[in-house]
N, CA, C and O atoms as CSV, one atom per row, in Angstrom:
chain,resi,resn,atom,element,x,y,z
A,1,UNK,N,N,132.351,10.493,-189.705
A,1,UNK,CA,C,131.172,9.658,-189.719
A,1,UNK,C,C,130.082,10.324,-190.552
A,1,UNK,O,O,129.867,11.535,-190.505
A,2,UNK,N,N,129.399,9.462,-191.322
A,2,UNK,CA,C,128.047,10.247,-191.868
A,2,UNK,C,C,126.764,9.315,-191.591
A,2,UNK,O,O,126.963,8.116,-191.392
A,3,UNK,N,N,125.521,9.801,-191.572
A,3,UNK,CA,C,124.486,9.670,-191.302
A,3,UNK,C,C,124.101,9.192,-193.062
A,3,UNK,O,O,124.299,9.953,-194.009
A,4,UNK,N,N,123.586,7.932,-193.175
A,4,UNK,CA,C,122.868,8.042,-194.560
A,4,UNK,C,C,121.117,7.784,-194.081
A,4,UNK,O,O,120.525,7.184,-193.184
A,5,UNK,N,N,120.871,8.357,-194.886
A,5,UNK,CA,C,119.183,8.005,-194.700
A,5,UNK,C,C,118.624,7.870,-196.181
A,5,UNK,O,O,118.965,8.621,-197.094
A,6,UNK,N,N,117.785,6.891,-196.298
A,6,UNK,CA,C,116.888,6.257,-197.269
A,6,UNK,C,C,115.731,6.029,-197.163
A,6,UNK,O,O,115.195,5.385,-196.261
A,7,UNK,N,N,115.045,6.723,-198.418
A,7,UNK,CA,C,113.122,6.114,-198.500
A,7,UNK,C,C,113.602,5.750,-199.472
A,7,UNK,O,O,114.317,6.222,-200.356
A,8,UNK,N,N,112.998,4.556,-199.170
A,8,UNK,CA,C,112.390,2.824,-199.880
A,8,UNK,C,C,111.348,2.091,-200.048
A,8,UNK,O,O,111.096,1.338,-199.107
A,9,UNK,N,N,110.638,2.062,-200.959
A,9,UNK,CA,C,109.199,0.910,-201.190
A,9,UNK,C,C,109.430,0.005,-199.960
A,9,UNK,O,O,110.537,-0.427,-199.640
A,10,UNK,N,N,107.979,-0.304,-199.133
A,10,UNK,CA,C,108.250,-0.903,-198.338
A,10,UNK,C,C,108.547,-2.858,-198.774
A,10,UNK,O,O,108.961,-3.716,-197.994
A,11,UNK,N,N,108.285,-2.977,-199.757
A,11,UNK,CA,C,108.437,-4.660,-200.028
A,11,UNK,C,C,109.815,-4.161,-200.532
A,11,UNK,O,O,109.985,-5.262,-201.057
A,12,UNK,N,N,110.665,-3.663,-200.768
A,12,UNK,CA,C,112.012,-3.609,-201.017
A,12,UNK,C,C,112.857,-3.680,-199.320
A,12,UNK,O,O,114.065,-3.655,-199.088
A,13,UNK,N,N,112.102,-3.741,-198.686
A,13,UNK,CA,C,113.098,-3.664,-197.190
A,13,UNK,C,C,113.449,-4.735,-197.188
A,13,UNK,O,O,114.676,-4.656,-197.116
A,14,UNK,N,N,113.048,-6.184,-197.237
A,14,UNK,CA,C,113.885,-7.539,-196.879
A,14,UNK,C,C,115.305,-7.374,-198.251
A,14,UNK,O,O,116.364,-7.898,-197.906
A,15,UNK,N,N,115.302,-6.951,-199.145
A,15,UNK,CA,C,116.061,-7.118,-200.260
A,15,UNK,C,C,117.382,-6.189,-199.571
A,15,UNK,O,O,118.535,-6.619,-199.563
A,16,UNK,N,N,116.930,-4.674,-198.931
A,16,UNK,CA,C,118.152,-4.070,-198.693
A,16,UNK,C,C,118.696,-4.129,-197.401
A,16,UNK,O,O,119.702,-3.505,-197.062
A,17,UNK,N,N,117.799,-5.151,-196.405
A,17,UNK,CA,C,118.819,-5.566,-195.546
A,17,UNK,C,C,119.349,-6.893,-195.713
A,17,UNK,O,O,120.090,-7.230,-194.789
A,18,UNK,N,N,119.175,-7.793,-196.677
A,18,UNK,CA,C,119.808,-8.650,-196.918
A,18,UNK,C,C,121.052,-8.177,-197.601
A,18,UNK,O,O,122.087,-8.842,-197.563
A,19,UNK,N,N,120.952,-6.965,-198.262
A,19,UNK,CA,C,122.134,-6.427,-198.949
A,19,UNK,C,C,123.336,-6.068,-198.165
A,19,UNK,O,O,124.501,-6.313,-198.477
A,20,UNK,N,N,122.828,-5.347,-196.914
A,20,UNK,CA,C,123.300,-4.969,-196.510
A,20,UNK,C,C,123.881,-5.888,-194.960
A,20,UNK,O,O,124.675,-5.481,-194.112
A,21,UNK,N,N,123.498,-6.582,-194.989
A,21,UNK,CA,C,123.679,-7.668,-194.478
A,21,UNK,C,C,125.236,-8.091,-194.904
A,21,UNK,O,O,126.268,-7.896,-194.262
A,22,UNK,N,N,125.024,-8.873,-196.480
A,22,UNK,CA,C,126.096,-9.002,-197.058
A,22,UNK,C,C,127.420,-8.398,-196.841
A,22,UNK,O,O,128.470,-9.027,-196.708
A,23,UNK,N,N,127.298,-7.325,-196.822
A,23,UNK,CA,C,128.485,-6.636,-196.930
A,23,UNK,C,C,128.904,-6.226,-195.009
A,23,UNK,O,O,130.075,-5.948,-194.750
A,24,UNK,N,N,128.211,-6.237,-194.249
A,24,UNK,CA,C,128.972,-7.135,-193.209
A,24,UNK,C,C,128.201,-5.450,-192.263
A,24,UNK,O,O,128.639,-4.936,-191.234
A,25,UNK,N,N,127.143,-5.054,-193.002
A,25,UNK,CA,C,126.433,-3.749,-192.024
A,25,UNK,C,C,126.068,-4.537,-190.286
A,25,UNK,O,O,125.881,-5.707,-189.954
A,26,UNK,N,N,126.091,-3.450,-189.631
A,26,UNK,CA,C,125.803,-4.239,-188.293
A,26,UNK,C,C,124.561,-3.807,-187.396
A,26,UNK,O,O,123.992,-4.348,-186.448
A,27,UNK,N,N,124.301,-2.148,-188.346
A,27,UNK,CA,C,123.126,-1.729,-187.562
A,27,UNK,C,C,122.324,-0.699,-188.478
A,27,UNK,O,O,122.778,0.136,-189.261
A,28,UNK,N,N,120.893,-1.022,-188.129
A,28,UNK,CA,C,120.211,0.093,-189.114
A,28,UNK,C,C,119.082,0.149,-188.462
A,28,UNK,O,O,118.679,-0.846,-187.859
A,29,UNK,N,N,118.288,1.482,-188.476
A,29,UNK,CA,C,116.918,1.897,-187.703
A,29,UNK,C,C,116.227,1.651,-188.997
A,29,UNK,O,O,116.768,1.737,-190.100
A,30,UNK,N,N,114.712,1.271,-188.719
A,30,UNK,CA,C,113.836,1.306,-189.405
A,30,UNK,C,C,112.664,1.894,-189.245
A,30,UNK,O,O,112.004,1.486,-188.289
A,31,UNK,N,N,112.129,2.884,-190.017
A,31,UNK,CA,C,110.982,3.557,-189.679
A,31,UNK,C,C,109.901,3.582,-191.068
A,31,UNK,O,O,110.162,3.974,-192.205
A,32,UNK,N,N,108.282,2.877,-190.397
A,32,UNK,CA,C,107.320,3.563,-191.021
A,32,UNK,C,C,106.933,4.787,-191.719
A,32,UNK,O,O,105.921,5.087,-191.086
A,33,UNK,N,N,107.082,5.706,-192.629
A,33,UNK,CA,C,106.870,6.831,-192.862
A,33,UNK,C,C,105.800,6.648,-194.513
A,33,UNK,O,O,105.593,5.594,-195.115
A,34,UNK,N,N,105.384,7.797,-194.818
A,34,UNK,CA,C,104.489,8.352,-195.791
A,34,UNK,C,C,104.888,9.626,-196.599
A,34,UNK,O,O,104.994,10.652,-195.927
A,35,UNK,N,N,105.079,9.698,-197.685
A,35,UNK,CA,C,105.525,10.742,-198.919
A,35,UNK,C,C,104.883,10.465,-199.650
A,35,UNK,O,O,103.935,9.680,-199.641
A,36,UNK,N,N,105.474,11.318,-200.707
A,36,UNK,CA,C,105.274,11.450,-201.982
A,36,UNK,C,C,106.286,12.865,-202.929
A,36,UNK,O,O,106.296,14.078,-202.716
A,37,UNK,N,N,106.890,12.194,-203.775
A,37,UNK,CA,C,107.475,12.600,-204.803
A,37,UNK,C,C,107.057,13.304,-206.179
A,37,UNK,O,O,106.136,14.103,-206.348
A,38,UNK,N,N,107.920,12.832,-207.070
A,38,UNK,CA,C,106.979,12.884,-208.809
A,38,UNK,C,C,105.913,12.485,-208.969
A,38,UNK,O,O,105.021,13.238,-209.360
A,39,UNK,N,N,105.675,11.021,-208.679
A,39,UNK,CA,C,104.846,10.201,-208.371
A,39,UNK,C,C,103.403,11.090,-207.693
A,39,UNK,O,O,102.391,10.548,-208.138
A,40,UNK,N,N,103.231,11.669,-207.239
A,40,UNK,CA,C,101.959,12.630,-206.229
A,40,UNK,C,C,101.282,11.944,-206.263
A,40,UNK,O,O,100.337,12.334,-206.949
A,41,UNK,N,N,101.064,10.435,-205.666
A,41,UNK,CA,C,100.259,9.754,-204.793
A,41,UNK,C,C,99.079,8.758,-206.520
A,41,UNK,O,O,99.451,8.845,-207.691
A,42,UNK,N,N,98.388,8.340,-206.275
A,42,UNK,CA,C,97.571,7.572,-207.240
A,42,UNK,C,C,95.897,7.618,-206.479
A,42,UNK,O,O,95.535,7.899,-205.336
A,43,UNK,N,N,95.212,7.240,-207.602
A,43,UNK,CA,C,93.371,7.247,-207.125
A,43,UNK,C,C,93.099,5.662,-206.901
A,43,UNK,O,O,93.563,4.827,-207.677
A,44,UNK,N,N,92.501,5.403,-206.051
A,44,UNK,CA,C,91.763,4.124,-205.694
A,44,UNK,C,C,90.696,4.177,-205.447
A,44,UNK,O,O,90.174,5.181,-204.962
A,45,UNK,N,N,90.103,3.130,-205.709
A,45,UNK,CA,C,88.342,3.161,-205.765
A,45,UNK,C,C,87.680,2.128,-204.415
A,45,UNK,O,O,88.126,1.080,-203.948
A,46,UNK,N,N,86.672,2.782,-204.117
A,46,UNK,CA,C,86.703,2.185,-202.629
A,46,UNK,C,C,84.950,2.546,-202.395
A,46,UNK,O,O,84.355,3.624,-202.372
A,47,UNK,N,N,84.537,1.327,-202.262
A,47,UNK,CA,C,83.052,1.391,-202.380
A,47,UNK,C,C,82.144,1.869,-203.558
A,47,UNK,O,O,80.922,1.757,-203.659
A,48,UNK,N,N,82.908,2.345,-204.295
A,48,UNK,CA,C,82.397,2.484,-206.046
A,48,UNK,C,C,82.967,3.818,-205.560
A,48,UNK,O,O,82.623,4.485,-206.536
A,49,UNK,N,N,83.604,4.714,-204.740
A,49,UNK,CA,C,83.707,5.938,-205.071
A,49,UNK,C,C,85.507,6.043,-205.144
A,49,UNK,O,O,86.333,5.491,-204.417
A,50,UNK,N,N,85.688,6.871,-206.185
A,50,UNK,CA,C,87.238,7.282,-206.673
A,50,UNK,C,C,87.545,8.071,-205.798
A,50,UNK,O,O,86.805,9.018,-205.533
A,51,UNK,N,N,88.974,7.810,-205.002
A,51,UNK,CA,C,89.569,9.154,-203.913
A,51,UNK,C,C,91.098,8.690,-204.244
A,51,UNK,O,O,91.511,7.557,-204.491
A,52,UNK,N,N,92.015,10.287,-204.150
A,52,UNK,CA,C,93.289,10.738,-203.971
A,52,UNK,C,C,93.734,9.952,-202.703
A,52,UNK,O,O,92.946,9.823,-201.766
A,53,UNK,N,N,94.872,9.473,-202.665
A,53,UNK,CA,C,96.045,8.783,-202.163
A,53,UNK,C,C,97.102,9.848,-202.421
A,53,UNK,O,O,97.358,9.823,-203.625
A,54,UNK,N,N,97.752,10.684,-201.853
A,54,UNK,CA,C,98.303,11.417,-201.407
A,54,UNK,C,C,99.666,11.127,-201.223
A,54,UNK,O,O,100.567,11.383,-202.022
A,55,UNK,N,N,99.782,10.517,-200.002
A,55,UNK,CA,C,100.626,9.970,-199.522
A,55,UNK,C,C,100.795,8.315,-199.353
A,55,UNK,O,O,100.143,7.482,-198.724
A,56,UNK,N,N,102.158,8.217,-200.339
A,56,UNK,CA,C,102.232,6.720,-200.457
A,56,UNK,C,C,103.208,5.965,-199.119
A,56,UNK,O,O,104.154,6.606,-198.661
A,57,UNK,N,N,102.930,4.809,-198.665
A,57,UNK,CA,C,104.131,4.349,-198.100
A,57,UNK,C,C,104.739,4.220,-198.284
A,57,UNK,O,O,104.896,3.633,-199.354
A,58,UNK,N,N,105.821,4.574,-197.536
A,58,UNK,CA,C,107.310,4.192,-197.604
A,58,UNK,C,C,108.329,3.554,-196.618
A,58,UNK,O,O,107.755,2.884,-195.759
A,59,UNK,N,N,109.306,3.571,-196.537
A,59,UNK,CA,C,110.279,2.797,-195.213
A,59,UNK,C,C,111.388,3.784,-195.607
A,59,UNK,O,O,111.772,3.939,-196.766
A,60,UNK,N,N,112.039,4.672,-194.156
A,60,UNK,CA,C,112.872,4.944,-194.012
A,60,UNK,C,C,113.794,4.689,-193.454
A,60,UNK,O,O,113.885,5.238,-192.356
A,61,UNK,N,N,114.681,3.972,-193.775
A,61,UNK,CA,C,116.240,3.579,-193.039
A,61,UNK,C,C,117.079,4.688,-192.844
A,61,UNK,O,O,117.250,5.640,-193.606
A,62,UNK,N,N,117.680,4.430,-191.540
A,62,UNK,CA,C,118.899,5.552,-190.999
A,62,UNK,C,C,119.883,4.273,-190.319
A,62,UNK,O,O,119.673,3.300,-189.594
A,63,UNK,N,N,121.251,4.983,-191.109
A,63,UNK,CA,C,122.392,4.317,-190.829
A,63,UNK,C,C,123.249,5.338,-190.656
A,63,UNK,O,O,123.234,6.367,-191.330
A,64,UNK,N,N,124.468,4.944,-189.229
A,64,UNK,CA,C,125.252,6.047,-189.562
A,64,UNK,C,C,126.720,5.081,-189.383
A,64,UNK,O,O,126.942,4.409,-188.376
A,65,UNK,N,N,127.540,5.158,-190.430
A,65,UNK,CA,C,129.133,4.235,-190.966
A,65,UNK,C,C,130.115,5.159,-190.785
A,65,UNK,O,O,130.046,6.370,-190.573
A,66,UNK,N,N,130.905,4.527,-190.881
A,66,UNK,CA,C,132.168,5.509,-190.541
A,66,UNK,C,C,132.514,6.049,-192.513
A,66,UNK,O,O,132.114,5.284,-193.390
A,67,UNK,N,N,133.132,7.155,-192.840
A,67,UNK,CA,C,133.364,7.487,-193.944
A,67,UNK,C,C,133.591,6.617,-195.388
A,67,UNK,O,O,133.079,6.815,-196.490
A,68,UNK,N,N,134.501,5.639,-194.981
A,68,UNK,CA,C,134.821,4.559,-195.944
A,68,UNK,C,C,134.091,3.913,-196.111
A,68,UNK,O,O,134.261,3.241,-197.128
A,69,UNK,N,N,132.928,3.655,-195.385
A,69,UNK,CA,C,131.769,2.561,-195.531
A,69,UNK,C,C,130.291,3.409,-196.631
A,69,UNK,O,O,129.416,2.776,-197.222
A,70,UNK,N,N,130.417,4.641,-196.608
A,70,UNK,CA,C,129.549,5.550,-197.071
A,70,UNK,C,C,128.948,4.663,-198.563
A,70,UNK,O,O,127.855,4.120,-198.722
A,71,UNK,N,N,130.219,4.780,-199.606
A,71,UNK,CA,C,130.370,4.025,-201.139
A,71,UNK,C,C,129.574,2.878,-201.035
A,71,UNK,O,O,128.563,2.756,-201.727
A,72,UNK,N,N,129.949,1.995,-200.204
A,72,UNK,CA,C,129.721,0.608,-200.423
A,72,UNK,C,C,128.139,0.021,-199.769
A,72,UNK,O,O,127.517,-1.024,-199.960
A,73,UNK,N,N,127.843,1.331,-198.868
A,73,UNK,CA,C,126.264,0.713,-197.823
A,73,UNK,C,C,125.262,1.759,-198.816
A,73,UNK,O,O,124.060,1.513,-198.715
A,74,UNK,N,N,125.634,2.884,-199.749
A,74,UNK,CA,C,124.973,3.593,-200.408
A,74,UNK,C,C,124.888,2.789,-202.135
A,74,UNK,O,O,123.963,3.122,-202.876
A,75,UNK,N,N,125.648,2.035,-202.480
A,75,UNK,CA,C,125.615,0.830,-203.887
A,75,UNK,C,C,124.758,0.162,-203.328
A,75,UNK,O,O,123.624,0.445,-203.713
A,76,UNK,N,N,124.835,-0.915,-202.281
A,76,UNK,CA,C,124.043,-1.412,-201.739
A,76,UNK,C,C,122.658,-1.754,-201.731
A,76,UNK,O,O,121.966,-2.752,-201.928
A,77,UNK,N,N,122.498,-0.423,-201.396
A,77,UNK,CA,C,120.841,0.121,-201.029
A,77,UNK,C,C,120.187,0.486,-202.151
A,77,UNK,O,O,119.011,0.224,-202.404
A,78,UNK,N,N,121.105,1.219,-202.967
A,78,UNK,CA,C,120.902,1.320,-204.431
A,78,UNK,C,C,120.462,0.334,-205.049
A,78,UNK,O,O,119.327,0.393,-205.521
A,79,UNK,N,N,121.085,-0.574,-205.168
A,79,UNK,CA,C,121.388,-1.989,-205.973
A,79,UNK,C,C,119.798,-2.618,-205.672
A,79,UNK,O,O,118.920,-2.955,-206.466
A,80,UNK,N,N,119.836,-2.620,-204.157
A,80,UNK,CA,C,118.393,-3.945,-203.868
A,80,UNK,C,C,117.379,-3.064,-204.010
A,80,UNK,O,O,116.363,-3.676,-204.340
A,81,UNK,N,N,117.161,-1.663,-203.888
A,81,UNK,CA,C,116.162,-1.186,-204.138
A,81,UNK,C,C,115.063,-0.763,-205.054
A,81,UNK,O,O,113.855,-0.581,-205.206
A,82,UNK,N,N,116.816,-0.707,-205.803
A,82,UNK,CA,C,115.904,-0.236,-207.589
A,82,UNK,C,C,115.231,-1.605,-208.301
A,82,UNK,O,O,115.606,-2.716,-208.676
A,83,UNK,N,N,113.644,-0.582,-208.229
A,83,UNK,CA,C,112.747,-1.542,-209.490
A,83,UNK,C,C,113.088,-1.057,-210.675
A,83,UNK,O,O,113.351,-1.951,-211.478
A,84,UNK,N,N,113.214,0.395,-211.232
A,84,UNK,CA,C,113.941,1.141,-212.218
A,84,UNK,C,C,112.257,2.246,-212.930
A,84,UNK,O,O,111.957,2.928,-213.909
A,85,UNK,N,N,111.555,1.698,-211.455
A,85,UNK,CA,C,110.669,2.897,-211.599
A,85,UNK,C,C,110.375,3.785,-210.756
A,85,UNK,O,O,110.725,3.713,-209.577
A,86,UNK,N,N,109.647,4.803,-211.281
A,86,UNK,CA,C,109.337,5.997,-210.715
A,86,UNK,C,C,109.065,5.645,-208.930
A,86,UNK,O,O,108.555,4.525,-208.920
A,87,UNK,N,N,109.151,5.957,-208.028
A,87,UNK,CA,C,108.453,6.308,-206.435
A,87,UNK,C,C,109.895,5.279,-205.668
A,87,UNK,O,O,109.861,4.937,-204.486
A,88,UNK,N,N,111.233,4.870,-206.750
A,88,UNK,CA,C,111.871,3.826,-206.108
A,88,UNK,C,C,112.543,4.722,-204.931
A,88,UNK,O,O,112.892,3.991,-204.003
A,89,UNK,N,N,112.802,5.983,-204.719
A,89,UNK,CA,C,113.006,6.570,-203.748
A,89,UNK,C,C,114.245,7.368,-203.781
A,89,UNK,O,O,114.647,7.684,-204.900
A,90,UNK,N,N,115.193,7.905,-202.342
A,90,UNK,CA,C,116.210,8.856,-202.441
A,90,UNK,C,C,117.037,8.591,-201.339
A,90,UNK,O,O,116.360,8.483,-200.317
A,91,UNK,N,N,118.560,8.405,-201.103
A,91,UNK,CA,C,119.074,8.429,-200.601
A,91,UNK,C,C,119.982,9.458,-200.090
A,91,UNK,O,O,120.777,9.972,-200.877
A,92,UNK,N,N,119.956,9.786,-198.968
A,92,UNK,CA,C,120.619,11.307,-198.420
A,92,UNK,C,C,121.755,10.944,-197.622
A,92,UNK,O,O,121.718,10.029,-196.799
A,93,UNK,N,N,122.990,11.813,-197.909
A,93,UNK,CA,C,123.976,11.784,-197.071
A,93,UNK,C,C,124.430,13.113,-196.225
A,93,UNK,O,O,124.743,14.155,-196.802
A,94,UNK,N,N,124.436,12.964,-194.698
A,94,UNK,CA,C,124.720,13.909,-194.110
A,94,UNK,C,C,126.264,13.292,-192.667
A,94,UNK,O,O,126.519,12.312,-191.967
A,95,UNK,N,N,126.928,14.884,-193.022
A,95,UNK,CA,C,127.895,14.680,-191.850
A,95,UNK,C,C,127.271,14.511,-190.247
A,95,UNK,O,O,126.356,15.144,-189.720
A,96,UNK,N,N,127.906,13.691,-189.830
A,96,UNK,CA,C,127.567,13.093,-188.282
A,96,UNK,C,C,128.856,14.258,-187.404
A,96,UNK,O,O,129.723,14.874,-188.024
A,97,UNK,N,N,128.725,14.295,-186.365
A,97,UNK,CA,C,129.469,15.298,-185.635
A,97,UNK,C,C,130.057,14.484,-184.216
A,97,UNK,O,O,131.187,14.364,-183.742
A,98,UNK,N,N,128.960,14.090,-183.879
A,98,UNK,CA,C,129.535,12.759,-182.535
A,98,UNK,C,C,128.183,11.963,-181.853
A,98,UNK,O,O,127.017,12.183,-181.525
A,99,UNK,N,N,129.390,10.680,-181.891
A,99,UNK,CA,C,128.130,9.683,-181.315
A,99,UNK,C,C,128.490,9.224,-180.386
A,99,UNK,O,O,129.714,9.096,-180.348
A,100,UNK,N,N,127.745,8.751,-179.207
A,100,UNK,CA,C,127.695,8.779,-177.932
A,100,UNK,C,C,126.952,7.205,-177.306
A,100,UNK,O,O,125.847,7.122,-176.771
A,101,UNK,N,N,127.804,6.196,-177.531
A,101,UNK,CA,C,127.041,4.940,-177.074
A,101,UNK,C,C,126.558,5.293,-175.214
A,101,UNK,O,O,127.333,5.723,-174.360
A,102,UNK,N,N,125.627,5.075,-175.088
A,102,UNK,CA,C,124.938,5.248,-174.136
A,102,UNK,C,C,124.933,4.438,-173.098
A,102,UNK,O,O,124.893,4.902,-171.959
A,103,UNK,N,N,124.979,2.868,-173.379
A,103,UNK,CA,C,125.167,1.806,-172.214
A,103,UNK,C,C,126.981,2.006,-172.054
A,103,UNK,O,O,127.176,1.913,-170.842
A,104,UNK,N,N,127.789,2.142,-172.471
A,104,UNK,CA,C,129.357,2.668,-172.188
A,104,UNK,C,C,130.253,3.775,-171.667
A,104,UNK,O,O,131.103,4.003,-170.806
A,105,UNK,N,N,129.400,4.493,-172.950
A,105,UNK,CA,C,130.004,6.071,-173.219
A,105,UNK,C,C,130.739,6.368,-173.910
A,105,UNK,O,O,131.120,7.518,-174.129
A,106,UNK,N,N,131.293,4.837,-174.677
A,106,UNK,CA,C,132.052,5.185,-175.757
A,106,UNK,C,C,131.493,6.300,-177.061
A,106,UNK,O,O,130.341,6.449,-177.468
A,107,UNK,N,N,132.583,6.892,-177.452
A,107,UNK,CA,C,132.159,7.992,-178.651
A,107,UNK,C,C,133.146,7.904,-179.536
A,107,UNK,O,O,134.269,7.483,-179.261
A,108,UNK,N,N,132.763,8.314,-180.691
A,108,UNK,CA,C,133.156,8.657,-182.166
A,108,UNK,C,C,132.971,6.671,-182.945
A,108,UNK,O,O,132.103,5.944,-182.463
A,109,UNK,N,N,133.605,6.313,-183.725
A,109,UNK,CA,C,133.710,5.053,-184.154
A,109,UNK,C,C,134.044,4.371,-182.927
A,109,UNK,O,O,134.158,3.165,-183.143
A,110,UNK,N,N,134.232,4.662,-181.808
A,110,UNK,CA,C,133.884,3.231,-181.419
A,110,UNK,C,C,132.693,2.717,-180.583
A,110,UNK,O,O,132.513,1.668,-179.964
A,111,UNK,N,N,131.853,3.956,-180.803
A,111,UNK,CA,C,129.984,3.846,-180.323
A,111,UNK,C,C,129.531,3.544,-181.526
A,111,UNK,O,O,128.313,3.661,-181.660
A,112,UNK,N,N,130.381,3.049,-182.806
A,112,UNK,CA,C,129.277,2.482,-183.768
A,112,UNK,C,C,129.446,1.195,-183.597
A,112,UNK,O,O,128.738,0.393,-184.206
């Protein structure tokens, strides 16, 4: 099993769960979060005075698929996310070790 996790522009979230939708995903966390990359944030003007933005929003998705699904939910996310500019974000893949459905007790693939 692996864990993928993704920061994503937040107006790109309806695009990559419709993507992911498609391809027949069944579960994904969604979280509010704030970064910054290459990109190091932009100036906005706010009452006539110019200030640093730092930290831009973002949306982090966590999914965790069984191995074979890794390729196809990581194109995916790829695919609906990219504007093909800078701050479009990063997708991380990490090994999962064991999962533990909680209302059952089922574990490994069949608590996903």
């Amino acid at each position: 099993m692996k864990k993928i996790e993704a920061i994503i522009k937040p107006f790109k979230l309806d695009e990559v769960k419709e993507a992911l939708h498609e391809i027949g995903l069944q579960g994904i966390t969604v979280l509010e979060a704030k970064g910054f990359g290459r990109q190091k944030g932009h100036t906005e003007l706010y009452r006539g005075s110019e200030y640093t933005v730092e930290f831009l929003p973002k949306i982090k998705l966590e999914i965790v698929v069984s191995e074979e699904d890794v390729e196809p939910v990581t194109a995916a996310i790829q695919q609906a996310a990219s504007t093909g500019k800078i701050g479009d974000g990063k997708i991380f893949v990490s090994p999962v070790d064991e999962v533990l459905r909680i209302r059952t007790g089922d574990t490994g693939a069949d608590a996903l």
